[in-house]
Each structure stands twice: as structure tokens, then as C-alpha cells.
C-alpha positions in Angstrom: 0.0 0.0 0.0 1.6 3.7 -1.2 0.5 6.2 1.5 1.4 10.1 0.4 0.9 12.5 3.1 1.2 16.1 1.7 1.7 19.1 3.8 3.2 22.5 3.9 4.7 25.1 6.6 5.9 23.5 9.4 4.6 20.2 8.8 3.0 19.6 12.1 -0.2 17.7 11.0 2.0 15.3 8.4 4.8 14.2 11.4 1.8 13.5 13.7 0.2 11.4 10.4 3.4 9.8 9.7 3.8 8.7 13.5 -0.2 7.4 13.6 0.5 5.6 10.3 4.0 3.9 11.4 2.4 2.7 14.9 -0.9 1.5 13.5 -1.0 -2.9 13.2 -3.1 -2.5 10.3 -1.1 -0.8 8.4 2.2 -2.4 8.8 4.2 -2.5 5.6 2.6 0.4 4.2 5.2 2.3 1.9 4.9 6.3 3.3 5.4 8.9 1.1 5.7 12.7 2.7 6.1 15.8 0.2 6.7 18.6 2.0 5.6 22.0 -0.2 8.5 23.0 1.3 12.3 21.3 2.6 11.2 22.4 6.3 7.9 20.3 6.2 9.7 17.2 4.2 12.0 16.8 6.6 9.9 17.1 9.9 8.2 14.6 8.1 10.9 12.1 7.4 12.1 12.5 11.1 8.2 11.7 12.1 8.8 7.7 10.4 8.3 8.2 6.2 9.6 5.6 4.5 10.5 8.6 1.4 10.8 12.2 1.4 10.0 14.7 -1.5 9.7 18.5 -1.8 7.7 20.5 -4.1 5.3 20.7 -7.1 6.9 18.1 -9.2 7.1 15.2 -6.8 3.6 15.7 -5.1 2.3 15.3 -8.8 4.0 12.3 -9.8 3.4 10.4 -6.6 0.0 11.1 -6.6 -0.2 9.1 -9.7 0.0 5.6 -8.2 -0.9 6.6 -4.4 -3.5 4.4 -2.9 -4.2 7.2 -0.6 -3.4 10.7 -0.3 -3.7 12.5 3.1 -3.7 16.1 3.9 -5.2 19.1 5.0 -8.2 20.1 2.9 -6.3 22.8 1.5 -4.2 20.8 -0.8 -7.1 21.0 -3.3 -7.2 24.4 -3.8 -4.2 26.4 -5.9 -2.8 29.0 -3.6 -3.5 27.0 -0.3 -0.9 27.2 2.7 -0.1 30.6 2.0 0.3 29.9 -1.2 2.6 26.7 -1.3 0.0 24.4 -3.0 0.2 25.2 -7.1 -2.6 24.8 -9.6 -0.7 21.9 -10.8 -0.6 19.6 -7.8 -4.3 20.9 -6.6 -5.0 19.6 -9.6 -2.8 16.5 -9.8 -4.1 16.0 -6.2 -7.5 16.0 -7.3 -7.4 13.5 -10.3 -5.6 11.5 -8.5 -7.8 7.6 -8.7 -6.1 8.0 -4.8 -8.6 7.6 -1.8 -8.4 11.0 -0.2 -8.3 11.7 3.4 -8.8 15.5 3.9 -7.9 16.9 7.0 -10.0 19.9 7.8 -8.0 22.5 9.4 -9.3 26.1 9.2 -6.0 28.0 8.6 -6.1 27.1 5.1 -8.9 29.4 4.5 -11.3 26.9 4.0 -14.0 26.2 6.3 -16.4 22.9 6.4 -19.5 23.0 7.4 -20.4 20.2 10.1 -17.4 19.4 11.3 -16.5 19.5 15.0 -13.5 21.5 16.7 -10.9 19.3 17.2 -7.2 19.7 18.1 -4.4 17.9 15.6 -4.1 15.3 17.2 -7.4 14.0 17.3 -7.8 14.8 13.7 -5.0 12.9 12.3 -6.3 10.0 14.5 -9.2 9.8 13.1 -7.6 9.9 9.9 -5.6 7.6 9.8 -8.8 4.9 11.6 -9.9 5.8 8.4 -7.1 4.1 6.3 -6.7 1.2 8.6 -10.5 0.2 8.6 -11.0 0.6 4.7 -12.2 -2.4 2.9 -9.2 -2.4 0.7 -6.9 -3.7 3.5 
């Protein structure tokens, strides 16, 4: 199974997926990908437990070719998310992806969901990743 967390800035919410991911049973021997949108996030990621580390535009659209899940904050769907780090092109390559995607909805991208409760990190990238681990594909 090819897992591809994307994430920008810092890359809080992709370490605390990467670590949820690498210390979940049901997903042992799951192949991690983490693009960073920049070299700060990629390698906070890589210290968090992926198995591969990538920065940029290019590699987020490439890998997203073949992911069988993509996971994320829901910004990387829309060009000029994370202050501007996510491009038309991946947005776009995100979205066409045949990937399963697992959004994460955090607010600071600008984008607000409707229905959705308040919850920290964390908890969010928990229930995340319960999603990937209970999927019928497993």
C-alpha cells in the first residue's frame, strides 16, 4: 500500500500522520510517502517515520499518480492554499488523482467545512488515519 501525506509550513499535521501511520498494526508495511511543499515540512516529516521524502510541485504530482491514498489538510485542493505553497498543478494532480483521499479539515487554510466539530491535531490525524486502517481495501 503507497500512502502520500502532503503538507506545507511546518509540517505539524504530516509528522503526527506519519507517526499514527507507522504505529498503527493494520497498516504495517505500508510504503509512506511525505512531500513537503517546502524542505522544512519534508524533513519534519521524514524525522516523524516516512519511509520517502520529497519536496515541491513536481514530486507531489508524480506520486500522486499511483498513491492508494493521499492525506492532507483540505487545502491541498485548492491552488494558492498554505499561504500559497500548494500550485494549480498539484491541486489539480491531487485531485485527479484515482487515490482515496483523506482531507484533513484545518481552518487555517482558509477553508472552512460546514459540520465538522473543533478538534485539536491530534485528534484529527487519528481519526484519519482509523480511516485508512479500517478501509475495505486492506
Amino acid at each position: 500500500m503507497k500512502i502520500l501525506i502532503i503538507d506545507g509550513q511546518g509540517g505539524r499535521l504530516g509528522c503526527l500522520l506519519a507517526e499514527k501511520i507507522k504505529s498503527e498494526p493494520r497498516l504495517e508495511g505500508a510504503q509512506l510517502y511525505a512531500v513537503g511543499t517546502n524542505s522544512i515540512a519534508t524533513s519534519a516529516m521524514l524525522k516523524s517515520g516516512a519511509d520517502h521524502g520529497a519536496t515541491g510541485e513536481n514530486p507531489a504530482i508524480v506520486i500522486s499518480r499511483d498513491a492508494d491514498y493521499i492525506i492532507g489538510p483540505v487545502g491541498i485542493l485548492c491552488a494558492d492554499a498554505l499561504l500559497g505553497e500548494v500550485t494549480e498543478a498539484m491541486a489539480a494532480a491531487i485531485g485527479r488523482s484515482p487515490a482515496k483521499k483523506i482531507l484533513i479539515p484545518v481552518n487555517r487554510c482558509g477553508i472552512l467545512v460546514a459540520g465538522v466539530s473543533d478538534m485539536g491535531l491530534s485528534e484529527l490525524a487519528a481519526e484519519a488515519v482509523k480511516l485508512i486502517a479500517k478501509d475495505e481495501v486492506l
